[in-house]
N, C-alpha and C positions, 0 to 999 in steps of 0.2 A: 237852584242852579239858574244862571241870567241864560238869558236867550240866546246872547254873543259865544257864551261858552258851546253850547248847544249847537250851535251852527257851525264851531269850530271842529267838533266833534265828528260833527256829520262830514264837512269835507275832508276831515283827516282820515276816513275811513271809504267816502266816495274817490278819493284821488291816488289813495295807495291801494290799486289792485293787483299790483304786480309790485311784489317782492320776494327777493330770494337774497339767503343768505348760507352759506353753509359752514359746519362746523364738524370736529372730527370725535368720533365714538368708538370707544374700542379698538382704533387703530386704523378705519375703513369712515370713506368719508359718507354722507346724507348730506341729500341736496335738498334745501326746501324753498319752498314759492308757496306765495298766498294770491288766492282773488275774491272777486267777492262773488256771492251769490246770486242767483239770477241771472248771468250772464248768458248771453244768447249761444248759441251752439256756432262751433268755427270761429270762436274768439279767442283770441293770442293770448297764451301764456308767459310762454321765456323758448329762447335758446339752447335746448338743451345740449348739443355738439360745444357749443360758446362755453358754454360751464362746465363742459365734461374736459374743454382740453384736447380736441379733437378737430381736425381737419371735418371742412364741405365733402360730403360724399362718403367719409368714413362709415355713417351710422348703416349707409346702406351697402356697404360691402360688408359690414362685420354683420348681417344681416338684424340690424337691432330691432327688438319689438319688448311693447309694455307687457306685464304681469302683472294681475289685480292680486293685492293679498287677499280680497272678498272672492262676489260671485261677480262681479259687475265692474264693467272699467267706464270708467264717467273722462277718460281723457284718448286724444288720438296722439301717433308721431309723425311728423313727414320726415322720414327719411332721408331725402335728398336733400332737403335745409336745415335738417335739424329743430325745425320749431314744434313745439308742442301747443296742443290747442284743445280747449274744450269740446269735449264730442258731442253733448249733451246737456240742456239747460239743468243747471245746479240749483237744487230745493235745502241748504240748512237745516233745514227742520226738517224733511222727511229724510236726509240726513244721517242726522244728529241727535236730532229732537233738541231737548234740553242743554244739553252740554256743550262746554264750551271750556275750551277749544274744541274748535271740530276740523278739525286734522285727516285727509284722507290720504292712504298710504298704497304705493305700488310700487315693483323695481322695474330697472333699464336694463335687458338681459342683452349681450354683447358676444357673438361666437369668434371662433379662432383670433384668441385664444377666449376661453369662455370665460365670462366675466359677467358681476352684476353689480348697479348700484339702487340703493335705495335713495327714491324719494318722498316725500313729504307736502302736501297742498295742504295748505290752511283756507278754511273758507273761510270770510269773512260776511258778518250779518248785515243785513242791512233791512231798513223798519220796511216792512213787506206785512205785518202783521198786526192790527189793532187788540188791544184789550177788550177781552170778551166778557159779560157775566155769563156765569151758564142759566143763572136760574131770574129772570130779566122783570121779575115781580116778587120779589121773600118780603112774608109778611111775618112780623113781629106783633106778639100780644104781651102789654107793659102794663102791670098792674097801677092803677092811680097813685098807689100809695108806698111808690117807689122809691127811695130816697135818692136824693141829686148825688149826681157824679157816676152814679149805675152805669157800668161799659155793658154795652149789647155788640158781642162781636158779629160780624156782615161775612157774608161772602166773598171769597178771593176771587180779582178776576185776574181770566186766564191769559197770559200773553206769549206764544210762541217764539217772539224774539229772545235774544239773550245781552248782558250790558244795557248797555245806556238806551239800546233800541227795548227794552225789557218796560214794564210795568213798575214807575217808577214814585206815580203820588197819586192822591183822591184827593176828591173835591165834595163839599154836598151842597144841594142848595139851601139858598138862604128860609132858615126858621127859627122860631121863637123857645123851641125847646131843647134841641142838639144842637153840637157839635162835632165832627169828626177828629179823631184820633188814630193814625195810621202807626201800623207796629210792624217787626219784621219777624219770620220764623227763625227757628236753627237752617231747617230744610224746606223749602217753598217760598213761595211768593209773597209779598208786604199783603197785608188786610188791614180791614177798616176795623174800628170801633165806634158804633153810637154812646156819647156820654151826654147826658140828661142834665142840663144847665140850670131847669125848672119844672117845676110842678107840674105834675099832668092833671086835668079834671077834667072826670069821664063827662062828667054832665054840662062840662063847660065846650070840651071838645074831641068826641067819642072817638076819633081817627085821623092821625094827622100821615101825608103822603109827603115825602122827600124823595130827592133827585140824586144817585150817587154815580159819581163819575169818575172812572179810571183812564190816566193821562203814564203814555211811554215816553220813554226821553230823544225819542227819535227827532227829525229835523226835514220837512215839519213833522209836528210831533202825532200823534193818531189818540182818539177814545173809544171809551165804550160807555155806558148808561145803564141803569136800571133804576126802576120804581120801587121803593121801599114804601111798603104800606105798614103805619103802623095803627094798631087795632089798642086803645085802653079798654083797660080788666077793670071791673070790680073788684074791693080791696081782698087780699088775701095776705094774712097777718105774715109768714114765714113763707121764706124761698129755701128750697132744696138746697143742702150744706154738703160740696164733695169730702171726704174723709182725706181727700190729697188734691193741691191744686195740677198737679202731675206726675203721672201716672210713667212708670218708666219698663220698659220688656226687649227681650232679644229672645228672636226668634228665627230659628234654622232656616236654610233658605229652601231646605227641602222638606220643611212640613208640610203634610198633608192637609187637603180640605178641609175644612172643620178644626182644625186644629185651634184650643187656646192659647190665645195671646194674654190676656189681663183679663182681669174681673175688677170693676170701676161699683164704687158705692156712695151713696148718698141719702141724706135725713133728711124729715120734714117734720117742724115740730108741731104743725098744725093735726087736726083732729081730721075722722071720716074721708072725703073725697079727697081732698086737701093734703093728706101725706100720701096718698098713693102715687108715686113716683113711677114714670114711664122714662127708658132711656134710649136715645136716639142717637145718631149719627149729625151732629147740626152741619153745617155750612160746609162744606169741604174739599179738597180739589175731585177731580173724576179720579186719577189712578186712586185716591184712598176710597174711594167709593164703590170701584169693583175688587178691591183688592178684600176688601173688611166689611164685617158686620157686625152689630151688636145686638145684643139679646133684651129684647124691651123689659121684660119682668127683673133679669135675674144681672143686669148689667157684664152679662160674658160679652169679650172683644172677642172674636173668632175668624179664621180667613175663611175668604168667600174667594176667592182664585190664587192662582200661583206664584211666590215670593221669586225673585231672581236677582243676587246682590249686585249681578254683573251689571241691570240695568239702575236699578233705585238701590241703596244704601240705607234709606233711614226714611220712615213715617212720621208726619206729626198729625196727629190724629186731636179732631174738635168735638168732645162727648158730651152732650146736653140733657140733662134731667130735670124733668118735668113733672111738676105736683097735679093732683089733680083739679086743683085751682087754675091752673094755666102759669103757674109762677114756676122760671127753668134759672137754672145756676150752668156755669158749662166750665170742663175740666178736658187736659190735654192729655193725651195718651202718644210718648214717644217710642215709636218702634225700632229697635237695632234688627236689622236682616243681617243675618252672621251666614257670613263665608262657607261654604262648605267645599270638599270636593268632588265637584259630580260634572266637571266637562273635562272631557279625556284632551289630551295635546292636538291640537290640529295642524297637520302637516300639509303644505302646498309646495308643489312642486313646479320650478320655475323653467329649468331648462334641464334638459338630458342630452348629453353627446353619445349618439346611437345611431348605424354602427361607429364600434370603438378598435381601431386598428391594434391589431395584436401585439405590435412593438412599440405600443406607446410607452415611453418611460415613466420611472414613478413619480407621484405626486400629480401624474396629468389629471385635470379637474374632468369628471365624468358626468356630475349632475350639482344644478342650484337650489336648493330646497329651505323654505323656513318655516318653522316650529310657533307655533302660538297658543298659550292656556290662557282661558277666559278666566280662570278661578285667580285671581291676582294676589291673594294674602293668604291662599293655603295651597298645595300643591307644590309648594318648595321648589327646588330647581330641577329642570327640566333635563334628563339626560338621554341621547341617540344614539343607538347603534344600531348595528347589523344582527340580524338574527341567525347568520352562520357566518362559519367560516371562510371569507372568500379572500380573493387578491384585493379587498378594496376595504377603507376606512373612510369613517365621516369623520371630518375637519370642523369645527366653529372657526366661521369667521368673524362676526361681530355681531352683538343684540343677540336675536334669537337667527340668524342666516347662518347655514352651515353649508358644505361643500361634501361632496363626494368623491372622492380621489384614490388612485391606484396604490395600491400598497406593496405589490409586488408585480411580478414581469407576467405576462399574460401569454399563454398560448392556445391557438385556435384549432389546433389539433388534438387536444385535451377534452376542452372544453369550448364549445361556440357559440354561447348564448348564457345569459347569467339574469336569473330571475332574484334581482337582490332586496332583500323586505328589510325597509327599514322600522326600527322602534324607535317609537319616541313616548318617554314614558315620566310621570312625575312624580315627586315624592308621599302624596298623599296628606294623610289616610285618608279614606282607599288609595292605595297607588295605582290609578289610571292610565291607560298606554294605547298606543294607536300604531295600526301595521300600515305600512305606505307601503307598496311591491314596485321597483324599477326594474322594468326589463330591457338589459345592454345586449346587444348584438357585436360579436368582435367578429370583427373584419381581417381578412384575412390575406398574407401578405407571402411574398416567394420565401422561404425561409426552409424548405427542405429540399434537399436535391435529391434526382429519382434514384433510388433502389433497385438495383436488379435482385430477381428471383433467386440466381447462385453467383458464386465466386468467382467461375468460368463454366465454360459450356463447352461441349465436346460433341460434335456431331458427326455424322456418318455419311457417306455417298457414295453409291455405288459405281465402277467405274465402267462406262461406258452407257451411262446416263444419258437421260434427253437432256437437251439444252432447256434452260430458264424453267429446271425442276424444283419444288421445295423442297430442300433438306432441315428444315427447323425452324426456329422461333426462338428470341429473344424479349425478355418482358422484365419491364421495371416499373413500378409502382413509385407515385408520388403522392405524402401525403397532405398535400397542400387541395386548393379549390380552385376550382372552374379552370382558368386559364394556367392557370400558374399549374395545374395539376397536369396539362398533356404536354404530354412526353413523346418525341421526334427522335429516330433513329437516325444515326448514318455511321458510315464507316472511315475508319480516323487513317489517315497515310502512314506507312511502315517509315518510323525512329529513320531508316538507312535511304529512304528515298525512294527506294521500288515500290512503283505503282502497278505491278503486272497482279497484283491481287483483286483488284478493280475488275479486270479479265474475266477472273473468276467467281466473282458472288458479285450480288447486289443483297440490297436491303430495303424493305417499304419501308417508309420512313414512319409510315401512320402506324403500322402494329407490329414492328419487328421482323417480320418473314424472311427468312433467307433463302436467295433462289441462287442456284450454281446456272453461272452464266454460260455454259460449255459443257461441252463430252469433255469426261475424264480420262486420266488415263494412268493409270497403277504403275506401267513401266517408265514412266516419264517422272511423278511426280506421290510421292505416299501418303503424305500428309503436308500442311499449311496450318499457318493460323492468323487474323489479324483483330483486331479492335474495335469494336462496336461502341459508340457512344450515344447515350441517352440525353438529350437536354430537355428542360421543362419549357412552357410559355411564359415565365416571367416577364416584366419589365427588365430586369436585369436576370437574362438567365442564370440557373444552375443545370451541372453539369456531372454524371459520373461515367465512365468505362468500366470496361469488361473483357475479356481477352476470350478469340471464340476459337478452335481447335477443331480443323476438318480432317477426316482421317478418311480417307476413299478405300474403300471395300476390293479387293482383288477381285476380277473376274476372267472367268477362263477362255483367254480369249487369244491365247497362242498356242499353237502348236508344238511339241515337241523340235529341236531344229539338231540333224546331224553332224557332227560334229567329226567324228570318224565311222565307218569310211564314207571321204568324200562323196556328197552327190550333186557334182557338178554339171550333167549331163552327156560327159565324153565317154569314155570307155568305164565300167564299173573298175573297181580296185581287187588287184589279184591278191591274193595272200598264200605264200607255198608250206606245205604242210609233208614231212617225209613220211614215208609210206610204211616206215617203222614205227610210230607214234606209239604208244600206247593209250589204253582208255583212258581218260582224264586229260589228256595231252591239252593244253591252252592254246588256242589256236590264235584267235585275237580279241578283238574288245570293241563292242557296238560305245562311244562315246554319243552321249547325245546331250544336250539343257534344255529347259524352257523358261522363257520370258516372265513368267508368274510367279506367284510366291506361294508358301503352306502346301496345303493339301493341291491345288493347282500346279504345282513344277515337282509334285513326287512323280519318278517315272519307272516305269514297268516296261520287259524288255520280252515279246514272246516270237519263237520261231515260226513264221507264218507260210513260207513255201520251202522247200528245201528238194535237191535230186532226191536223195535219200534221207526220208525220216529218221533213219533209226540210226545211222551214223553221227552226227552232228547232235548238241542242243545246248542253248537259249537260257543263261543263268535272267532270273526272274529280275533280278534287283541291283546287278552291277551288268550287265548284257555280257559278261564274259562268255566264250563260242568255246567249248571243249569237247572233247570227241566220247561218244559214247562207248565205243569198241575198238577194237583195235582192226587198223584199217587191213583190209586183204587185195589182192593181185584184180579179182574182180571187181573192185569200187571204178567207177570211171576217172578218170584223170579227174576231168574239172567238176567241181560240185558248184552247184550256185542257190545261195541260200537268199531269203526274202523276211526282212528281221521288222518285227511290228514293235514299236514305242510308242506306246500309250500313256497318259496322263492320267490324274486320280480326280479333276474336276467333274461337273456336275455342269452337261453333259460332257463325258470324256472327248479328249482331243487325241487323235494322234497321229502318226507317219513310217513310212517303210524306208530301206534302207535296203538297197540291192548289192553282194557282194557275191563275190568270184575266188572257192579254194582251187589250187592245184594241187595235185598229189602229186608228189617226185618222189624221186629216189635216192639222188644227190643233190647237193649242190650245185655241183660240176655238171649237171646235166643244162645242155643249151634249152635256154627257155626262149618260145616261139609268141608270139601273140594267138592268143586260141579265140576261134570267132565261135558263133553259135553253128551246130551241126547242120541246121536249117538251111545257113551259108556257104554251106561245102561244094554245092551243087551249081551252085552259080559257077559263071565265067569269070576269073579272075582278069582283071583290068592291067594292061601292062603298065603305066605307070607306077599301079598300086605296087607288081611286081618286083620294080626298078627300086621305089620307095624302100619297099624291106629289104631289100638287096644290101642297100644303104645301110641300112638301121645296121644290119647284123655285123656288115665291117667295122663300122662306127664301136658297134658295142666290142667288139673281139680285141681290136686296138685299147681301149680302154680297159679290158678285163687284163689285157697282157701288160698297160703300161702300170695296173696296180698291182701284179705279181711283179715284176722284174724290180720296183721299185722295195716292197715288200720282204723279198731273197734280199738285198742289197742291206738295209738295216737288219734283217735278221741275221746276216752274216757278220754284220759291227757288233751285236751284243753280244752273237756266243763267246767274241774273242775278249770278254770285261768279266762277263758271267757266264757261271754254268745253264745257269737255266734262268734267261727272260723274254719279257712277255713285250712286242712291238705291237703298242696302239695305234693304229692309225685313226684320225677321225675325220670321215668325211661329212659335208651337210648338203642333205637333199630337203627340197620341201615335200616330197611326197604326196605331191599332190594337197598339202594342208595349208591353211592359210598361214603367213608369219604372224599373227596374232588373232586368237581366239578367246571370245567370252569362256569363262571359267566358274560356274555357278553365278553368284550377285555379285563377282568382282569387280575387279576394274576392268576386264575384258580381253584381257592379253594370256596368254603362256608363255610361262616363264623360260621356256627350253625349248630351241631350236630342234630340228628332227637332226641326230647326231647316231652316227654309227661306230662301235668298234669293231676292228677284225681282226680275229685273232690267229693263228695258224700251231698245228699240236706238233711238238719237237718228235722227233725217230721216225717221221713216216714217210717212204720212199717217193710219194706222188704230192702236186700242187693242190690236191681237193681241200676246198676248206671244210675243217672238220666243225669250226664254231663259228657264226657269227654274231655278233651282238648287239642290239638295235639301243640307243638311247633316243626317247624321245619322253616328252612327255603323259605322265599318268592321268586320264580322266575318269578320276572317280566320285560316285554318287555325292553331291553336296550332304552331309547331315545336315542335322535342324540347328546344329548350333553355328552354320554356315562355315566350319572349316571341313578342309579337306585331308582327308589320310592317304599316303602312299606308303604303299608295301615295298620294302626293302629287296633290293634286288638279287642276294645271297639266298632269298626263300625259294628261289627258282634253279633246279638243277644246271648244270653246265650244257650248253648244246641242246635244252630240251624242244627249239624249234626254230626254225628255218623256213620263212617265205621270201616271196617276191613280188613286188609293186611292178606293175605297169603302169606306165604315167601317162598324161594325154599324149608326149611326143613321142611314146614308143619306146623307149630306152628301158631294156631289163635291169631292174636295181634288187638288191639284197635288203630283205626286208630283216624283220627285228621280232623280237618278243615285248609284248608291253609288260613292263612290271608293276 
């Protein structure tokens, strides 16, 4: 090769340090750049933003960083320009070593959205390395009587470059017996051979020394040197004859120590010392040297250290035998290292998106990971998956890069963390397999709204309560995380607008508590209810309700209230009673209600003073007043009774009712205002005098204008009919209010106080024989709140007769209640 060519070489490889080219694999592109080696650290590669296709500043938002496929990144990125630069001075050979291409491989891993590419650096060699001998004096013994053209193979030297920067010729110096002959292996480096041009004589010149020199094709070019001593033999008739000029073996890459490789043979036809043959290892590179040994006696090839195909592929082996003449012949032994499978898949993991939000849709890429087996001609194809069953598959992307992606919908209330083992496993034999563990954290997103405890709630309060008391609690569970899990109460406005329930409850917002803002009150109001809403702390809250139902508890907190007879404070109410009564006789009827409900407004009615006990008594449960005996001449006129209405709450409530009988004899008899006996004795007041005076003409005019009236229609009917009945009706209030509460009604009675008067046909005198009171019946409310009134036909004709005093004095004609 000229010198011109050689220089051209050299700058075509000093001046292209930077190149890239890319090309598409499988569907995903590779980016490659070359430079050369020895480049100092912080030396510019390429662009990588520029060749990816990407905007300035991209690299560092998508936070890009390198992934070594090895242990070691020998490059850096600046993010912010996108340049890629050497991190660290590049050695090819300690590299590489031998091979060539030397190629080193890493990817560009890219987030949101997670992305990777592979790249690709070719180092290129450059002559950093001269040719070595290892052994810098081998000496040769060449018997005299050796015939011309005898090849004496030399020692290879060693040259760590590769190409044209490689070990490329020999040279020897100039002498009168050799010349050099360079040859090339299958596998290794060019070597020499001595070929013997002339006759050696020991006695002419017992030892000739030559110079050998190994020259690289680098620019400039570099050598190395060694002494070749050769030593002449005394004649020895026969040289050692190999039974094969080469020797051919494959052997497993996982044999053992000691293991045989070949058994190598050779003859000598000479006699005594002279055919005893010794076999050696002649000239040969270092790895065949630690790798192999040969057995001097018995010519076994056997390993002296560990086979590995992944690194060397093939031996050629230099086997020398030696007579004991000093005369050697030398034979090749080629070694195949066969494949086996014994490196399980190597998985690296490039990037993992962790945590991974629970509503990520499918196919979202979760992790970058790529597969690599060193066994390259056994172990068949590589296959990945999961070792359960999860929401998630592995994807091939291109070469041996694969993806991890969602396979179905994810939830974090299920499941919140995912320990995913990948396999990667090869076809063998043995099929060898490798566990990679990815651990995903899923992230967790508003996606459940809170839960209440129940359907609704119904709660209790008693009424007459303290203000801003608890009556309860409401609780909803969410089963979401951290923020998104707490849950805010408040209460929602009534559908109609009325906000008077505000009034009445509050709510903590942090733990549900319901406090009644107010004294209650049973007779005002029995129950409520409104809307409690629970909302979460979402970004975008969720929200559910609940309907709550207060139902306030009666408490006995009224009184009995009299209803009949009047206790307005003026004069008690008379009631006239004839002095013919018999026992049972219905005198009148304590009416009373109360404001409560239940067991609170049942009322009990007991006679609590009375003139005479044993006269009068007190029905327990309607307060009907009947007479126990039949009255005699001795009862005093006026009896004054003292009527107890008690309640059935807890503590009982109750109240008196003070009432005034008179005992008559008729109707007709003038009734007077009766004071207390006490008052007898006083000085009557003339005014007071005058007063009654009044009253009693007042009333006499009145009593006459209802009889003359009375005669005048009784006289129109007898002349129509024989026998009718003139109703007159008059209406007093009787001292009773025009409308009265009537148990839980609407509060009114329905019936004015209304009287009939009747007069009995054939009797010679104006006495009324009957009178007839209409008013209204108050009887005991039942539990099922209606009211029964007793028919007025159950009551005999005439069977009683009183009289109302009223606040203004005026004598009126009382009634029977029926």
């Amino acid at each position: 090769m000229g010198a011109a060519r050689w220089k051209a070489l050299q700058n075509r490889q000093v001046g292209s340090l930077l190149l890239l080219w890319c090309v598409s694999v499988g569907g995903a592109a590779t980016i490659r750049y070359s430079v050369a080696e020895e480049m100092e650290s912080g030396s510019f590669v390429a662009n990588v933003a520029k060749d990816l296709g990407l905007e300035v500043g991209k690299l560092a938002e998508r936070g890009a960083r390198l992934v070594a496929e090895g242990n070691r990144l020998h490059f850096r990125l600046h993010r912010k320009t996108g340049d890629l630069f050497v991190k660290e001075k590049l050695d090819r050979e300690a590299l590489c070593g031998k091979a060539d291409p030397c190629v080193l491989h890493f990817e560009i891993v890219l987030a949101e959205p997670l992305q990777s590419f592979r790249v690709e650096v070719r180092v290129f060699d450059i002559n950093d390395n001269a040719p070595v001998f290892l052994n810098k004096e081998p000496l040769l013994k060449i018997p005299e009587s050796t015939p011309l053209g005898s090849r004496f193979p030399l020692q290879s030297a060693q040259d760590l470059d590769v190409g044209l920067n490689g070990l490329q010729n020999y040279s020897l110096s100039a002498n009168t017996y050799f010349h050099l002959h360079t040859r090339f292996r299958s596998h290794g480096p060019k070597y020499a051979e001595l070929v013997l041009d002339n006759p050696l004589d020991r006695e002419a010149q017992p030892e000739v020394n030559l110079t050998i020199t190994a020259v690289d094709g680098g620019s400039p070019p570099k050598s190395g040197t060694a002494n070749i001593r050769v030593v002449v033999l005394d004649v020895n008739d026969h040289v050692p004859q190999f039974s094969r000029l080469v020797y051919r073996a494959q052997v497993p890459e996982n044999s053992d120590k000691g293991s045989l490789v070949v058994v190598v043979t050779a003859t000598d036809l000479d006699e005594g010392t002279n055919k005893q043959i010794t076999y050696s290892l002649a000239e040969n590179p270092d790895t065949v040297l630690r790798t192999f040994l040969v057995e001097p006696q018995t010519g076994e090839v056997r390993l002296r250290g560990p086979l590995d195909f992944e690194t060397i592929e093939t031996y050629d082996i230099d086997i020398q035998a030696t007579d004991g003449g000093g005369l050697s012949a030398h034979s090749k032994v080629l070694v195949e290292v066969v494949d086996v499978n014994d490196n399980p898949p190597e998985v690296t993991v490039s990037s993992v998106s962790s945590p991974l939000p629970e509503d990520s849709p499918l196919q979202t890429v979760v992790a970058l990971f790529t597969v690599r087996d060193r066994d390259v001609r056994v172990g068949g194809k590589i296959t990945c998956f999961l070792k359960e069953d999860l929401p998630f598959v592995v994807k091939h992307t291109f070469r041996n890069s694969y993806s991890l992606v969602t396979d179905r919908s994810l939830d974090r209330e299920d499941v919140s963390n995912y320990n995913i083992t990948l396999v990667a496993t090869d076809t063998g034999p043995p099929n060898l397999s490798t566990e990679t563990v990815i651990e995903v954290v899923i992230a967790d997103i508003n996606d459940n709204s809170p839960v209440f405890q129940e359907d609704s709630y119904i709660l209790t309060v008693r009424e007459n309560n303290s203000p801003a008391i608890f009556i309860g609690k409401v609780h909803a569970e969410d089963l979401d995380l951290g923020e998104n899990a707490q849950v805010t109460y408040s209460l929602l406005p009534p559908e109609s607008g009325d906000l008077s329930v505000f009034a009445y409850i509050s709510i903590n917002s942090d733990n549900g508590k319901l406090y009644a803002l107010r004294t209650m009150d049973y007779e005002a109001i029995q129950d409520f209810q409104f809307v409690v809403k629970a909302t979460d702390g979402g970004f975008l809250p969720l929200s559910s309700q609940v309907t709550v139902r207060v139902v306030v508890l009666d408490d006995n907190d009224n009184r009995p209230m009299i209803l009949y007879p009047l206790q307005n404070g003026s004069l008690p109410c008379n009631d006239l009673v004839p002095r013919s009564a018999e026992a049972g006789y219905l005198v009148t009827k304590v009416v009373a209600v109360d404001g409560d409900s239940g067991q609170n407004s049942w009322l009990s009615y007991h006679l609590l003073k009375a003139t005479d006990l044993g006269l009068f008594s007190v029905q327990r449960q309607n307060g009907e007043i009947r007479t126990l005996r039949q009255i005699s001449e001795r009862d005093p006129m006026m009896q004054k009774l003292v009527i107890l209405v008690q309640d059935h709450g807890q503590p009982a409530l109750s109240t008196t009712a003070s009432l005034n009988i008179l005992l008559v004899d008729g109707f007709s008899e003038p009734y007077l205002q009766f004071q207390d006996p006490s008052k007898h004795s006083r000085k009557v007041n003339p005014t007071t005098k005058y007063l009654v005076i009044s009253l009693a003409v007042l009333s006499f005019l009145f009593l006459l204008s209802v009889t003359v009236i009375f005669i005048i229609h009784l006289y129109q009917k007898i002349k129509h009919r024989d026998k009718f009945t003139i109703q007159e009706h008059f209406y007093d209030d009787c001292n009773f209010p025009n409308n009265l509460v009537q148990g839980r009604g609407n509060g009114s009675l329905p019936q004015p106080c209304t009287y009939d008067m009747c007069s009995a046909t054939g009797t010679g005198n104006s006495e009324f024989r009957f009178l007839k009171r209409f008013m209204p019946n108050f009887p005991f409310p039942h539990a099922t709140g209606e009211v029964k009134t007793e028919d007025d036909s159950s009551l005999p004709p005439g069977s009683n007769r009183n009289q109302c005093q009223g606040s203004e004095g005026h004598a009126r004609i009382g009634g029977e209640y029926m």
